[in-house]
C-alpha positions as CSV (number, residue, x, y, z in Angstrom):
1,X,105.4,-56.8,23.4
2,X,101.5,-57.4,22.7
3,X,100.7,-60.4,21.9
4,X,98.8,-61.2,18.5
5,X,95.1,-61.4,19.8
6,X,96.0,-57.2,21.0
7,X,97.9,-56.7,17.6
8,X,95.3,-57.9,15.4
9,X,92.6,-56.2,17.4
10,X,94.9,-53.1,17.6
11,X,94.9,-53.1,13.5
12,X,91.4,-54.3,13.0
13,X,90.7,-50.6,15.3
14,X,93.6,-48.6,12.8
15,X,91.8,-49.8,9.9
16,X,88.5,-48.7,10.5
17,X,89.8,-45.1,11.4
18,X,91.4,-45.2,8.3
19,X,88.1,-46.7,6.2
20,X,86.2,-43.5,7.6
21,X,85.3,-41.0,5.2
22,X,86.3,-38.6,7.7
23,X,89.8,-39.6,7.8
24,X,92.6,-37.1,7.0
25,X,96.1,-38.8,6.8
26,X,98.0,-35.7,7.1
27,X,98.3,-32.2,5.4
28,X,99.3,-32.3,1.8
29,X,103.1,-32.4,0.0
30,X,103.9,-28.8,-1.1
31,X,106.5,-27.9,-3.3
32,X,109.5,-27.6,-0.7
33,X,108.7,-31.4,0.2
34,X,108.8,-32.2,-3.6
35,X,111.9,-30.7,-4.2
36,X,113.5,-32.3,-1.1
37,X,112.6,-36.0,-2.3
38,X,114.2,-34.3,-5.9
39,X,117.4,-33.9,-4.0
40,X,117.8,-36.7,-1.8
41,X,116.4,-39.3,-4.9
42,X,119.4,-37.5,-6.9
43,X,121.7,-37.9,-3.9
44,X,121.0,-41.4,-3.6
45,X,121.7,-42.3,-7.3
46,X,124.6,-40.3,-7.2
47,X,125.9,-42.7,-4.7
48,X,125.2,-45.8,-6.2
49,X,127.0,-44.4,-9.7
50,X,130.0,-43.7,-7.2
51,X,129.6,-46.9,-5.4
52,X,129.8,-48.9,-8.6
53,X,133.2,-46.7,-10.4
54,X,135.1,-47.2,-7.4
């Protein structure tokens, strides 16, 4: 494990990649990835109903 002086330097370095203007952070949600967190949001408070009635 690193210790804190490397971890703090290793997310002062992360956050200035990310403060770029160049940065991308990754390719945009579509709608398949939409309708997957539709589905598994829906699975999950189906659960929670069932966990409570039983």
């Amino acid at each position: 494990m690193k210790n804190k002086q490397e971890l703090h330097e290793a997310i002062a370095e992360k956050t200035e990649q990310m403060d770029d203007p160049n940065f991308t952070s990754g390719p945009p949600l579509n709608k398949k990835d939409g309708i997957a967190i539709v589905v598994i949001a829906l699975i999950c408070v189906i659960g929670l109903v069932w966990g409570f009635l039983i």
